[in-house]
mmCIF file of the N, C-alpha and C atoms, coordinates in Angstrom:
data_MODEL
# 
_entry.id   MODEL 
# 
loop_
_atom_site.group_PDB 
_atom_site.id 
_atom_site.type_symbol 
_atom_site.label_atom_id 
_atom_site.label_alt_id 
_atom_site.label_comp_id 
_atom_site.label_asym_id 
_atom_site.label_entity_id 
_atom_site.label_seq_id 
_atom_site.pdbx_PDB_ins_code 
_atom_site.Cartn_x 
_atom_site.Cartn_y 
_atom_site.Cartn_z 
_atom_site.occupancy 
_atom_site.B_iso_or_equiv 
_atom_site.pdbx_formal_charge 
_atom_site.auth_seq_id 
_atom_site.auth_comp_id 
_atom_site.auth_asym_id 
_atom_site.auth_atom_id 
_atom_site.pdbx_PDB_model_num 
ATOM 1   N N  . UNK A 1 1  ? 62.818 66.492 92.613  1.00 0.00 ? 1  UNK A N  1 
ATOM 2   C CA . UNK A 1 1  ? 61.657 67.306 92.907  1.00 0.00 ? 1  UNK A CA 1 
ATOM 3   C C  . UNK A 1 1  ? 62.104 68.770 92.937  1.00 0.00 ? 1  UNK A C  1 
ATOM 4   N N  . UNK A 1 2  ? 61.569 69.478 91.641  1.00 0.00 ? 2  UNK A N  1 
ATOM 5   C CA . UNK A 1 2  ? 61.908 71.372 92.200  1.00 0.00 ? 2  UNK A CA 1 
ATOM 6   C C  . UNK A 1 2  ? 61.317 71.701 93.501  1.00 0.00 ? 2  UNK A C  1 
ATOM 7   N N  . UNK A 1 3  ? 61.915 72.788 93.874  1.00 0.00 ? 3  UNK A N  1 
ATOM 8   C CA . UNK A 1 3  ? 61.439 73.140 94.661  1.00 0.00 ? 3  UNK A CA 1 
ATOM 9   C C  . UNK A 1 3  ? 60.086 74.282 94.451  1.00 0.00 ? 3  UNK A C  1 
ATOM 10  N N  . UNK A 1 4  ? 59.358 75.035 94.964  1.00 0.00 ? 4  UNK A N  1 
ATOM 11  C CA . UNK A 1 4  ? 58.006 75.640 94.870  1.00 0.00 ? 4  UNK A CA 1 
ATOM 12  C C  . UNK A 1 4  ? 58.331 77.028 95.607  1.00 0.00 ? 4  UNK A C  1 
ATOM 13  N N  . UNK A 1 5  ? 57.373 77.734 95.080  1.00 0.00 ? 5  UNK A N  1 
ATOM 14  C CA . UNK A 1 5  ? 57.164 78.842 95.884  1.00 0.00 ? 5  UNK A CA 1 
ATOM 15  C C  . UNK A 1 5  ? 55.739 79.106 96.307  1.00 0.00 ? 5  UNK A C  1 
ATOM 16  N N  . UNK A 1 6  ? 55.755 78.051 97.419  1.00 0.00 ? 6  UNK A N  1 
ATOM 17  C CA . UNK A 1 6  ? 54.230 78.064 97.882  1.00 0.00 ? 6  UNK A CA 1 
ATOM 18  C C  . UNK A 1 6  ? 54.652 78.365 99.127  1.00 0.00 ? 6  UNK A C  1 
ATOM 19  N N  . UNK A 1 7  ? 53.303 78.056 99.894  1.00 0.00 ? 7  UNK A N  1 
ATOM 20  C CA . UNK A 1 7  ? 53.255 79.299 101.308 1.00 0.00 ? 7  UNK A CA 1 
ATOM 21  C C  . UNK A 1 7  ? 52.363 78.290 101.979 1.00 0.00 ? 7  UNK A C  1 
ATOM 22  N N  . UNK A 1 8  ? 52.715 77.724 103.368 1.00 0.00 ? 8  UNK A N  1 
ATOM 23  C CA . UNK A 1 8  ? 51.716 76.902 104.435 1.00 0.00 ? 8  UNK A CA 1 
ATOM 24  C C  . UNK A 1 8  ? 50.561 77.727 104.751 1.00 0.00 ? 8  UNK A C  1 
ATOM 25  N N  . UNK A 1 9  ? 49.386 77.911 104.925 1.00 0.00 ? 9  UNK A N  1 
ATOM 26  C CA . UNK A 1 9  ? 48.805 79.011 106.189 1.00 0.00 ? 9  UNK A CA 1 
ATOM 27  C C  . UNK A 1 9  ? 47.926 78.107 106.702 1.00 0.00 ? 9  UNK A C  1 
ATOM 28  N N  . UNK A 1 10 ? 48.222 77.563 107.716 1.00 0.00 ? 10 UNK A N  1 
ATOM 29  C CA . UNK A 1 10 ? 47.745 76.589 108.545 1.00 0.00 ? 10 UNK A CA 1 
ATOM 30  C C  . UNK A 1 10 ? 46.118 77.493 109.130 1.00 0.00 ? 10 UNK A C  1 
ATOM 31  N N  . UNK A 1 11 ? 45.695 76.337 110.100 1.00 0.00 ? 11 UNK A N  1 
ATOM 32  C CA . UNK A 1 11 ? 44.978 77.009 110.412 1.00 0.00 ? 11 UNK A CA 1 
ATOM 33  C C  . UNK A 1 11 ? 44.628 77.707 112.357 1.00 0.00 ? 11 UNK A C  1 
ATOM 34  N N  . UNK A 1 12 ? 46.406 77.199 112.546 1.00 0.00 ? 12 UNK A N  1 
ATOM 35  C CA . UNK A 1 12 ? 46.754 78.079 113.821 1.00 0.00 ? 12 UNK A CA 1 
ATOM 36  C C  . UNK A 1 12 ? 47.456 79.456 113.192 1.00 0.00 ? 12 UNK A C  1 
ATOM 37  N N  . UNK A 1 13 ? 47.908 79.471 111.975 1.00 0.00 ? 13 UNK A N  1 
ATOM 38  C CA . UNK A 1 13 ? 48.409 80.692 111.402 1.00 0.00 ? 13 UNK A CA 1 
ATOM 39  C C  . UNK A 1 13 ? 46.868 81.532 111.504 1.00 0.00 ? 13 UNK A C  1 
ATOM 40  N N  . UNK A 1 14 ? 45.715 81.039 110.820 1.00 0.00 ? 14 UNK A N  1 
ATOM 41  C CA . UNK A 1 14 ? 44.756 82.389 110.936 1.00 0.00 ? 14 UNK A CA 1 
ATOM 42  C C  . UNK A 1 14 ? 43.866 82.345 112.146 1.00 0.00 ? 14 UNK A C  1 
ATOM 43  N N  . UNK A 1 15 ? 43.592 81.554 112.494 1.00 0.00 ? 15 UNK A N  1 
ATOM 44  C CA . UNK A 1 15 ? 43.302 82.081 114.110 1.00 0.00 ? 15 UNK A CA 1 
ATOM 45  C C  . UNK A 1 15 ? 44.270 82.850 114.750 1.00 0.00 ? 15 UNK A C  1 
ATOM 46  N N  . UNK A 1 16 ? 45.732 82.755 114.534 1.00 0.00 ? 16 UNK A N  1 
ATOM 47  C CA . UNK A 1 16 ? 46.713 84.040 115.284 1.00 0.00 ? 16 UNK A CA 1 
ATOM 48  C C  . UNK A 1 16 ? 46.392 85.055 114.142 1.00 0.00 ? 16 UNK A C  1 
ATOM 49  N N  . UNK A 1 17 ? 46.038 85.423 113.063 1.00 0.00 ? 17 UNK A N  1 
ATOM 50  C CA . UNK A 1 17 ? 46.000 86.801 112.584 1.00 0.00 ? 17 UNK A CA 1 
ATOM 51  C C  . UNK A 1 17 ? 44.617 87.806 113.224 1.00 0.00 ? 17 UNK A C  1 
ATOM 52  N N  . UNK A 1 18 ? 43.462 86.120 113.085 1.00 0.00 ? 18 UNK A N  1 
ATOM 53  C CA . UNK A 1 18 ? 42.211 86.957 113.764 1.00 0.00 ? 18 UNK A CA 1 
ATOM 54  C C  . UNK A 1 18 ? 42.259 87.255 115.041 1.00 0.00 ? 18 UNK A C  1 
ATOM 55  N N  . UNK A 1 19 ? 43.103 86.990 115.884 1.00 0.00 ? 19 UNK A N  1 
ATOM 56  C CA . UNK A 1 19 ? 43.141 87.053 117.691 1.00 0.00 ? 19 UNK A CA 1 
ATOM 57  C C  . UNK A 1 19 ? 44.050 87.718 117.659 1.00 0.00 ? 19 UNK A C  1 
ATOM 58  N N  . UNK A 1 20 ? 45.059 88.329 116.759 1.00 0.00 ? 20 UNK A N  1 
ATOM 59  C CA . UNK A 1 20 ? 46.232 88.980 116.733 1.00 0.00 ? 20 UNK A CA 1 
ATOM 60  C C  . UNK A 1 20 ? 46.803 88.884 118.236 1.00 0.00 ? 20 UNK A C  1 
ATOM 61  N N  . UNK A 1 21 ? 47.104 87.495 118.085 1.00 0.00 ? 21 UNK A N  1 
ATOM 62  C CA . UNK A 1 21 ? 48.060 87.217 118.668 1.00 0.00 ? 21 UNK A CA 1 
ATOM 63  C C  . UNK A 1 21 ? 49.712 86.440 118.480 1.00 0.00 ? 21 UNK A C  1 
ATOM 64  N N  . UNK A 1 22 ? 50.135 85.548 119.622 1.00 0.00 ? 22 UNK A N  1 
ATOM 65  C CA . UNK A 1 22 ? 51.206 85.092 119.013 1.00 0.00 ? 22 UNK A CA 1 
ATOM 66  C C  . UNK A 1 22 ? 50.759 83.757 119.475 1.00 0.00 ? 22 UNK A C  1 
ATOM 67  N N  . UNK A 1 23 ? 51.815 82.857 117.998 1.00 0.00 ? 23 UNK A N  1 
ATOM 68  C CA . UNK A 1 23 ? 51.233 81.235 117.847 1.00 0.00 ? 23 UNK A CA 1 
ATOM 69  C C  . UNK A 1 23 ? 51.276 80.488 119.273 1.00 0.00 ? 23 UNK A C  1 
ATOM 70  N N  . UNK A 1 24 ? 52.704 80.491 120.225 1.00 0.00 ? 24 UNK A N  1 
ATOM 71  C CA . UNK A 1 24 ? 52.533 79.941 121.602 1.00 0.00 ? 24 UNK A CA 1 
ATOM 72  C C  . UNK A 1 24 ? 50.845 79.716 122.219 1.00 0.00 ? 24 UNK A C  1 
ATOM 73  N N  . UNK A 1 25 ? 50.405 81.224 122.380 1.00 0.00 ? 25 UNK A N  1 
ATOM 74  C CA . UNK A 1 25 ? 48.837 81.103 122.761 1.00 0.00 ? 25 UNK A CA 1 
ATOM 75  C C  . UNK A 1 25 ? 47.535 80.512 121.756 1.00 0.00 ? 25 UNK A C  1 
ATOM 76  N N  . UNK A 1 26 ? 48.026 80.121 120.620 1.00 0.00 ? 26 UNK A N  1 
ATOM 77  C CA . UNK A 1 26 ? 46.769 79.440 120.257 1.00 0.00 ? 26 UNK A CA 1 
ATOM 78  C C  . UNK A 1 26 ? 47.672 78.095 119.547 1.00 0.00 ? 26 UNK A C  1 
ATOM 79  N N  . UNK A 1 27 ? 48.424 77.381 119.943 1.00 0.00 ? 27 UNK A N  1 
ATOM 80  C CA . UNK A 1 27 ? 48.225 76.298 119.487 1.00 0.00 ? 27 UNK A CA 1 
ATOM 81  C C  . UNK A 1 27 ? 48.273 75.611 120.895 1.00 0.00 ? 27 UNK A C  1 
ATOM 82  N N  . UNK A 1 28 ? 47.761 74.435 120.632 1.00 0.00 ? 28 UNK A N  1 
ATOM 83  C CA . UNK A 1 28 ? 47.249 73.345 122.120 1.00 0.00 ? 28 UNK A CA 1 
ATOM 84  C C  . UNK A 1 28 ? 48.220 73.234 123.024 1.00 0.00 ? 28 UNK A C  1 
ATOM 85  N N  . UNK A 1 29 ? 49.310 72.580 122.363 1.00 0.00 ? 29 UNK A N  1 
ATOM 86  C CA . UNK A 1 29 ? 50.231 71.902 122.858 1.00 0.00 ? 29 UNK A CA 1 
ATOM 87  C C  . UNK A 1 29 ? 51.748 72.337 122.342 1.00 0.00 ? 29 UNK A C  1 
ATOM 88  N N  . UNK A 1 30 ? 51.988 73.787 122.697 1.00 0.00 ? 30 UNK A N  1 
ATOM 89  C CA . UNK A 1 30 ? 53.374 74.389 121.955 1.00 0.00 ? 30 UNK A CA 1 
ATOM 90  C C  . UNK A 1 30 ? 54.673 73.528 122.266 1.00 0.00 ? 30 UNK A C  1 
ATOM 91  N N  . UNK A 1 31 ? 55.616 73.221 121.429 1.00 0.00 ? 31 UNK A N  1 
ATOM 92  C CA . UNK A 1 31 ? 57.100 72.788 121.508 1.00 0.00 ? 31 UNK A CA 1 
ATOM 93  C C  . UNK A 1 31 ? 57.880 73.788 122.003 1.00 0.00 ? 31 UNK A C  1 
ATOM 94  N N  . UNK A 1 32 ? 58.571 73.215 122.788 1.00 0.00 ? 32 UNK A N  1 
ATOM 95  C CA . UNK A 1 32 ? 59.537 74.665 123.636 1.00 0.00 ? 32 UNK A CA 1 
ATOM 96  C C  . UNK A 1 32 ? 60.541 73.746 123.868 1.00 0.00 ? 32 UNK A C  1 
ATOM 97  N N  . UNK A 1 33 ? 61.877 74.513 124.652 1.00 0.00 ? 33 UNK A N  1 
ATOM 98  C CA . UNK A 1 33 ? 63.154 73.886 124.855 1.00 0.00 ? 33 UNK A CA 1 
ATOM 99  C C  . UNK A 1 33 ? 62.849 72.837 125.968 1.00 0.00 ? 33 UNK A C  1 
ATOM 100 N N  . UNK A 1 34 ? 61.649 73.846 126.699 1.00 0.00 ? 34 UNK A N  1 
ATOM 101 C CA . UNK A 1 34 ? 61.232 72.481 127.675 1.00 0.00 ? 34 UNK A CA 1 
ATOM 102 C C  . UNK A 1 34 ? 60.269 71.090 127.612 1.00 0.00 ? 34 UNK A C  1 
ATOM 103 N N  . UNK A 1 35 ? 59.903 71.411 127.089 1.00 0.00 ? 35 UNK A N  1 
ATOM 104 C CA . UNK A 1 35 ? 59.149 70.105 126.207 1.00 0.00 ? 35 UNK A CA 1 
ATOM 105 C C  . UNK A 1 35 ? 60.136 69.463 125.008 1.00 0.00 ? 35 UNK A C  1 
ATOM 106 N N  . UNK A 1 36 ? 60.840 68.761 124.653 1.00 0.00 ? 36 UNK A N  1 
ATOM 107 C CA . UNK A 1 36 ? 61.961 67.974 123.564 1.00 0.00 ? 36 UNK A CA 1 
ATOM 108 C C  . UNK A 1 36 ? 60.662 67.203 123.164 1.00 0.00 ? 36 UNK A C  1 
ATOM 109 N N  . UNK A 1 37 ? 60.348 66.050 124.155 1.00 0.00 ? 37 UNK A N  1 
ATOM 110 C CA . UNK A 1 37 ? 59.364 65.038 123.635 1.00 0.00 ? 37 UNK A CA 1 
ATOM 111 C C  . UNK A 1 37 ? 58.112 65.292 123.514 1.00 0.00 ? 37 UNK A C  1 
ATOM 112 N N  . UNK A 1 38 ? 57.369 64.551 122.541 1.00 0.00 ? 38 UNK A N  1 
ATOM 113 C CA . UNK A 1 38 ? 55.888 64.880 122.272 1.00 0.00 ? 38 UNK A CA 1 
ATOM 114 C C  . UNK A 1 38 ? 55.231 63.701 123.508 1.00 0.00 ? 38 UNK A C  1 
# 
């Protein structure tokens, strides 16, 4: 499989451009060192 030069933009990526904020505050349930498990 080549590889691509494509680009994700989710859709916690544009809710953080329109709230200009950072991803921690708009996704639900952020992964951190303190959270390992889902």
């Amino acid at each position: 499989m080549p590889p691509h030069g494509g680009f994700g933009l989710g859709i916690y990526r544009i809710i953080m451009q329109m709230l200009n904020t950072t991803i921690r505050e708009v996704v639900l349930f952020p992964r951190d060192r303190h959270m390992l498990t889902p």
